[in-house]
DONU-958130 format. One line per 3 residues: number of its first residue (from 1); for each residue x, y, z of C-alpha. Coordinates in nm, 3 decimals. Layout:
<pts>
NUM) X Y Z ~ ...;
</pts>
This chain:
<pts>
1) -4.752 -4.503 2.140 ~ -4.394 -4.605 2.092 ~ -4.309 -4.971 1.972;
4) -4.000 -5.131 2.055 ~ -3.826 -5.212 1.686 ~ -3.541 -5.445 1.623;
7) -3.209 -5.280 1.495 ~ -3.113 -5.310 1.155 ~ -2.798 -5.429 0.986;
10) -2.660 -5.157 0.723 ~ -2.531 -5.463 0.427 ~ -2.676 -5.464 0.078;
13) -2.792 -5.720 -0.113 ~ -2.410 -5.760 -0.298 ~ -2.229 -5.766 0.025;
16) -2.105 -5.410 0.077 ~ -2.140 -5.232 0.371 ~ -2.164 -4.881 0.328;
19) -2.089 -4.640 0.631 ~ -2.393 -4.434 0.569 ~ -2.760 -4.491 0.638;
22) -3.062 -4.533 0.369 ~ -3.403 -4.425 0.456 ~ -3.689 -4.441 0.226;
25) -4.027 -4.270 0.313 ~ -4.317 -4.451 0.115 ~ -4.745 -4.395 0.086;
28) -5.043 -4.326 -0.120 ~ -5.009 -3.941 -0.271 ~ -5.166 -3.707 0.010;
31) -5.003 -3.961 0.277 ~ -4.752 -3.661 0.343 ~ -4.408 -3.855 0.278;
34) -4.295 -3.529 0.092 ~ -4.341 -3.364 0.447 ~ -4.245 -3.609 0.676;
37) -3.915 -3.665 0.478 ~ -3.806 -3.302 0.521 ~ -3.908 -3.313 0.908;
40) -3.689 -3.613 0.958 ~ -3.411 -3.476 0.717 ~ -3.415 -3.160 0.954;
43) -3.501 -3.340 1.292 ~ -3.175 -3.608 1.199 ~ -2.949 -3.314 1.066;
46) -3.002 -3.153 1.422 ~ -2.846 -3.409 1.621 ~ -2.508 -3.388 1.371;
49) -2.503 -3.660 1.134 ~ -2.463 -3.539 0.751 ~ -2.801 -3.528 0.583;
52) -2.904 -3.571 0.172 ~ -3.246 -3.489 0.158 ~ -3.364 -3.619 -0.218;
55) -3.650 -3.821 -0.392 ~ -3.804 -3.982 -0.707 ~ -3.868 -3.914 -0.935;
58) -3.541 -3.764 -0.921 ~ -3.431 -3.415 -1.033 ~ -3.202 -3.546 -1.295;
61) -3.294 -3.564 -1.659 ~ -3.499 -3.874 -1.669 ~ -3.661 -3.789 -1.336;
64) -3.734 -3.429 -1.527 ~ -3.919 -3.600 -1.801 ~ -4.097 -3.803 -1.622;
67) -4.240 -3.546 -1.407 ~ -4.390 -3.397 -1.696 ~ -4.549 -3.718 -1.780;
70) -4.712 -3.749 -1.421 ~ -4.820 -3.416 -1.448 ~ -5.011 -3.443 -1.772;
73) -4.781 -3.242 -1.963 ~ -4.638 -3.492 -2.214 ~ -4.821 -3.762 -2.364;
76) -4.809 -4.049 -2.648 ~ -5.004 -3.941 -2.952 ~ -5.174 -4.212 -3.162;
79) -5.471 -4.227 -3.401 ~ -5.692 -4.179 -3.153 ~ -5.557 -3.878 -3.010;
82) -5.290 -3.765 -2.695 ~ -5.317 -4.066 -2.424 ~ -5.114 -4.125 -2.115;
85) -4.773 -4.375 -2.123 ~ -4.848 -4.713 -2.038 ~ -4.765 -4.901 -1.746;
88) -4.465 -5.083 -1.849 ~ -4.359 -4.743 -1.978 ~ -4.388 -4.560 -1.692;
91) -4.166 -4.889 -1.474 ~ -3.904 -4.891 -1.733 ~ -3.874 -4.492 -1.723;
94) -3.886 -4.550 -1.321 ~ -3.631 -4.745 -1.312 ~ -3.376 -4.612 -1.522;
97) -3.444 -4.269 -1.297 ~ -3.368 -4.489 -1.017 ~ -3.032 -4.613 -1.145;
100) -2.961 -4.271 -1.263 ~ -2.999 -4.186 -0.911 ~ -2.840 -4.383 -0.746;
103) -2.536 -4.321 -0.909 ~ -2.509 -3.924 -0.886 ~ -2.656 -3.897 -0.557;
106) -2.768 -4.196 -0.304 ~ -2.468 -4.432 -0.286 ~ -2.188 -4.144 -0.325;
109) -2.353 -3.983 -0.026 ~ -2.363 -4.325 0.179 ~ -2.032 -4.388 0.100;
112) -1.941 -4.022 0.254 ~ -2.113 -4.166 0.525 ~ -2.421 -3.964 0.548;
115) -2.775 -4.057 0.611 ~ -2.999 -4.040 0.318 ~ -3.388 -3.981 0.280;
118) -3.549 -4.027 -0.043 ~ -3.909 -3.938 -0.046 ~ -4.002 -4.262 -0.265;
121) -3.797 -4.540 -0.429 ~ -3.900 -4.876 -0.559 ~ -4.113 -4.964 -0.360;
124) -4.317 -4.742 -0.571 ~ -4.274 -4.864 -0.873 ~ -4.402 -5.257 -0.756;
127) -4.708 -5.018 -0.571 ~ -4.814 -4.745 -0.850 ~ -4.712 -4.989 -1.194;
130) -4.899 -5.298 -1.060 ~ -5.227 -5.137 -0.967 ~ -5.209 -4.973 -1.325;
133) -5.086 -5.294 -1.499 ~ -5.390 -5.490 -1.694 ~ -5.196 -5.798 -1.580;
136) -5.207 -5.677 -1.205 ~ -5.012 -5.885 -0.980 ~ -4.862 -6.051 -1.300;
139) -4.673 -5.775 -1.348 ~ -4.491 -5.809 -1.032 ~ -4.196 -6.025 -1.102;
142) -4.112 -5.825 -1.464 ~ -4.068 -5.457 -1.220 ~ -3.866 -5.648 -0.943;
145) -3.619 -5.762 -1.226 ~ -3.636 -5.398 -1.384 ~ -3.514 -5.306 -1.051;
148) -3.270 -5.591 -0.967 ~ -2.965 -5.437 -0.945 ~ -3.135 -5.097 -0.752;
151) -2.961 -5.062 -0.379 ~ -3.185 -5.198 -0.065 ~ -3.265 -4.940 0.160;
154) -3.173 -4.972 0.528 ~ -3.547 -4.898 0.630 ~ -3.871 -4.811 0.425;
157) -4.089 -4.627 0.651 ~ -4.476 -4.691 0.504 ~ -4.676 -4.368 0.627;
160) -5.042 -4.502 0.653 ~ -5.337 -4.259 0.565 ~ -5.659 -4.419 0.436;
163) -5.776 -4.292 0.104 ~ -6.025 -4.025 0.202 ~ -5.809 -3.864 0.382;
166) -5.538 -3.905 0.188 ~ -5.772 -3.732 -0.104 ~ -5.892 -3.443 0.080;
169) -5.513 -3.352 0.147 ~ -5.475 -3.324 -0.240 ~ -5.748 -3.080 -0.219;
172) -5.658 -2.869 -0.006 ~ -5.353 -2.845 -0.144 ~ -5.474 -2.764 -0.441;
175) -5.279 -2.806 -0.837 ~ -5.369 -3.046 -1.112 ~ -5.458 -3.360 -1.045;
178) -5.190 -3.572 -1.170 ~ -5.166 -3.904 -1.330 ~ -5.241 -4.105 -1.007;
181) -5.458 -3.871 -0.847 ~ -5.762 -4.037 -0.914 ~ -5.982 -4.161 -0.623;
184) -6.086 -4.554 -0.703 ~ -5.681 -4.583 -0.786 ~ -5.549 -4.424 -0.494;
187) -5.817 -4.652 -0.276 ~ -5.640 -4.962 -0.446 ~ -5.323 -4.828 -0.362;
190) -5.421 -4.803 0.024 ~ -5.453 -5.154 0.043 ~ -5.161 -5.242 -0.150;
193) -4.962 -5.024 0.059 ~ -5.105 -5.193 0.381 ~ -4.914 -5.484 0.316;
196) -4.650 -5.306 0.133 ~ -4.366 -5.567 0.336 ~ -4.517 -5.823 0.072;
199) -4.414 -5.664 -0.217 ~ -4.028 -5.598 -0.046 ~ -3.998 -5.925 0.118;
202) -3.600 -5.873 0.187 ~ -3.653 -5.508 0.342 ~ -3.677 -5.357 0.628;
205) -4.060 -5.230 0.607 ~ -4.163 -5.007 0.936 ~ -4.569 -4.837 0.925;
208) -4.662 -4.512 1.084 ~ -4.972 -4.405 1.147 ~ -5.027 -4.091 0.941;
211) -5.359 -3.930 1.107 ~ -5.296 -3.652 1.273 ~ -5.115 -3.335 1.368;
214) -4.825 -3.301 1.156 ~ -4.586 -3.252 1.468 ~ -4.746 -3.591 1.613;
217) -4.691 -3.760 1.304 ~ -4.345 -3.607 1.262 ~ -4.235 -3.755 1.637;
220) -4.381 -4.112 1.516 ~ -4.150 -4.144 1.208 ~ -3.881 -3.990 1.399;
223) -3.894 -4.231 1.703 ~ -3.961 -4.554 1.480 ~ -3.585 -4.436 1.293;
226) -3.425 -4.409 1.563 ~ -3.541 -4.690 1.733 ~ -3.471 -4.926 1.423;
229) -3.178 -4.743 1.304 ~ -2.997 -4.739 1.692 ~ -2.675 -4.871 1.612;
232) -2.598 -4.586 1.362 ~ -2.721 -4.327 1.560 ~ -2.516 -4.394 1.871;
235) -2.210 -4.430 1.621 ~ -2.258 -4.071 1.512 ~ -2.394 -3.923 1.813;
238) -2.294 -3.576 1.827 ~ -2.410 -3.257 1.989 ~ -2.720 -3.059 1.891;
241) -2.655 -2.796 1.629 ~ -2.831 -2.513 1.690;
</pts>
């Protein structure tokens, strides 16, 4: 079922408009935002606007390092033996991927005027680091000023897949299980994510239902862009490419 959405207005937090469009798709691991961004990337790119298709972590050097953390390949030795970074590690390396990529990819392609869709961003970051924080919610303020000076997005679309199904995705997909893979964790991150709009107050947060055939998923996050994202759209309307 479509829902009529609201347009958005394309101004950042500092004041400066930028010509191109910022879309950030957001969920639980297994929620398919890796998928869905590359459907909407292609789907968008079809009816002629320019289209940077990225993500975080990033590819850049930082990004590169801290895949290796997520994927259990690099860890903090101490007396006790090889353990996994802690929390406030893992937001601080977060966010300086996140400046790193802004720089070199997100805001020179808005300012070309494309649309970009970055399969996570900070919203993240206040998700994944507070679950895993011993302080919890505490820990909330200390990432949003970590990420203070990190460019809004236009629209966050929240894909919304409850944890079981979310976790049998990762199955069947198959791979190591990663740092956040784990089930009880991914079930707290469900519920954060529910009411992700709470932890982005100032954005632009859309959900989409995320059960479901891929192509009926794919329309849903599709139609809720456009429909929020209008007045760009008819701006650049152009004709199909084939």
């Amino acid at each position: 079922m479509t829902h009529s959405v609201s347009p958005i207005s394309r101004v950042s937090d500092s004041g400066r408009r930028f010509p191109g469009l910022f879309v950030v798709v957001e969920g639980i691991d297994g929620c398919g935002s890796t998928t869905h961004a590359k459907l909407l990337a292609k789907t968008i790119k079809n009816r002629g606007p320019e289209v940077v298709l990225t993500c975080e972590p990033s590819t850049g050097p930082i990004g590169s390092l801290i895949r290796q953390v997520l994927q259990r390949r690099l860890f903090v030795p101490d007396a006790t033996g090889p353990r996994n970074f802690a929390w406030s590690t893992m937001a601080l390396l977060f966010a300086a991927d996140r400046m790193d990529h802004l720089d070199s990819t997100v805001a020179p392609a808005l300012r070309a005027g494309s649309v970009v869709i970055s399969d996570r961003y900070d919203l993240s970051s206040l998700a994944y680091q507070s679950v895993t924080a011993h302080t919890g919610t505490d820990s909330i303020p200390w990432i949003r000023e970590l990420n203070a000076q990190a460019l809004r997005p236009d629209l966050t679309i929240v894909i919304d897949v409850p944890a079981e199904v979310a976790e049998e995705r990762r199955r069947v997909r198959g791979g190591v299980e990663e740092m956040f893979d784990a089930r009880e964790l991914q079930a707290r991150l469900a519920v954060v994510y529910a009411r992700a709009e709470e932890l982005v107050p100032n954005d632009r947060v859309l959900h989409v239902p995320g059960v479901g055939e891929v192509g009926e998923v794919a329309a849903r996050v599709f139609e809720t862009v456009i429909s929020a994202a209008s007045g760009f759209f008819q701006e650049h309307s152009a004709s199909p490419r084939s």
